[in-house]
ROROPA-696548 format. One line per 8 residues: number of its first residue (from 1); for each residue x, y, z of C-alpha. Coordinates in steps of 0.2 Angstrom, whole numbers. Layout:
BEGIN
NUM = X Y Z ~ ...
END
This chain:
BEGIN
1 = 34 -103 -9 ~ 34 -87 -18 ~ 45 -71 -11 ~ 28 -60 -16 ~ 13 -56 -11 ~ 0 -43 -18 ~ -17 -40 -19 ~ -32 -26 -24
9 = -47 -28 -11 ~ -64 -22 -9 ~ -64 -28 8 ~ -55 -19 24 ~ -36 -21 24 ~ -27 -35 39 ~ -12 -26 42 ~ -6 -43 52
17 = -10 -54 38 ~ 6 -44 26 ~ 16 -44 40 ~ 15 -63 41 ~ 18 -67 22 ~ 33 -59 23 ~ 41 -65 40 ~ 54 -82 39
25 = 65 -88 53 ~ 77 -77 46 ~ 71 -62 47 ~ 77 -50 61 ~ 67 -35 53 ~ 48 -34 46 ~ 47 -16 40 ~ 27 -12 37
33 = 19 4 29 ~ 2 8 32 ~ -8 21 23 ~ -23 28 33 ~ -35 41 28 ~ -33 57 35 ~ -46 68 41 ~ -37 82 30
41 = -28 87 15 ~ -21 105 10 ~ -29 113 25 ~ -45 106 21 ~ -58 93 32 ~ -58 78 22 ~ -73 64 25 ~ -68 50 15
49 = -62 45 0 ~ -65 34 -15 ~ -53 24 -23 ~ -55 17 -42 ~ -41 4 -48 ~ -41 1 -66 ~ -44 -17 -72 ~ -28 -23 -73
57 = -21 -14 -55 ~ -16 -30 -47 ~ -3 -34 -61 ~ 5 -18 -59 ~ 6 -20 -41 ~ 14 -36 -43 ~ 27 -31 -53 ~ 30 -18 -41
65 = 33 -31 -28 ~ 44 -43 -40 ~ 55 -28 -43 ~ 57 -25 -25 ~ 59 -42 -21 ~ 72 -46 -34 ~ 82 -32 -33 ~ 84 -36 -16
73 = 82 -55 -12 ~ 69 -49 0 ~ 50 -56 4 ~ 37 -42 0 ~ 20 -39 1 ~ 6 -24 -4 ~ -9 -25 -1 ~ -23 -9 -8
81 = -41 -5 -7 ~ -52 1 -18 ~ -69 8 -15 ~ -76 19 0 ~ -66 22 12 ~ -68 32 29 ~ -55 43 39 ~ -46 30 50
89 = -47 16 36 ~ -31 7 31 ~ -28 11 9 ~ -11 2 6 ~ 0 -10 17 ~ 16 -16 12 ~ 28 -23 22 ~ 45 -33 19
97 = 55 -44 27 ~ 76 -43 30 ~ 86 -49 41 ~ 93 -34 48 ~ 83 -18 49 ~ 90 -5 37 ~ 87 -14 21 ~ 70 -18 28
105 = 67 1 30 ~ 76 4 14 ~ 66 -10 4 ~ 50 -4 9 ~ 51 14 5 ~ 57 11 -11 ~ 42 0 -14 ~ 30 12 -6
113 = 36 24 -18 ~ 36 13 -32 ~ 18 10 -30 ~ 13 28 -26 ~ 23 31 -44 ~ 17 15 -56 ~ -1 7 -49 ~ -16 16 -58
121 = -27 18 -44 ~ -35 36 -44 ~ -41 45 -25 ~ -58 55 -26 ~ -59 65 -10 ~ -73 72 -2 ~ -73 87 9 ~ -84 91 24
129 = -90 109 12 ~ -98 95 -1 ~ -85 96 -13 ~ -75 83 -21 ~ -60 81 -30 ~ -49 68 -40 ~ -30 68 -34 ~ -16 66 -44
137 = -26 67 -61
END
């Protein structure tokens, strides 16, 4: 059974379902992210967003994961959206399993970050004035 799970969906993100890759009998520590839109950004109303993945998004999430997962001998799992999303709607789940709770925490801000930094998936926000934006372009 492989220590990594990752996937690029269209569909709405089961939170439960990383949580549950990761988890084996000895783990004392699942350690889940969850990105959810906001209604807000930079003191203004957001609506929703739109996110676009580039074709190849899901290798580069998985080598995300590998990294994590052999740097640390940990089981890891990401999960991200693409497409059009409303406020309250989960974007990215990761989650990884240890067996005690602060190399969890540490393992899974470290990949947070890592896929924040390397996965080219672009954000389009839409504002409640009509404007839109792309972030981090």
């Amino acid at each position: 059974m492989s220590d990594v799970f990752s996937r690029i969906s269209a569909e709405p993100l089961d939170s439960s379902a990383v949580d549950e890759f990761v988890w084996s009998a000895e783990s004392g520590a699942v350690v889940a992210f969850q990105g959810i839109v906001r209604d807000h950004d930079g003191g203004r109303d957001v609506v929703s967003l739109d996110y676009r993945a580039h074709p190849e998004a899901d290798t580069f999430l998985r080598e995300c994961c590998e990294k994590i997962a052999a740097s640390t001998g940990l089981r890891v799992a990401a999960e991200h959206r693409v497409g059009s999303l409303t406020i309250g709607d989960l974007a990215l789940v990761a989650a990884v399993a240890a067996p005690h709770r602060a190399e969890a925490f540490a393992a899974c801000a470290e990949l947070v970050e890592l896929i924040k930094a390397s996965v080219p998936i672009w954000k389009r926000q839409h504002f409640a004035d009509g404007v839109s934006e792309w972030v981090g372009l």
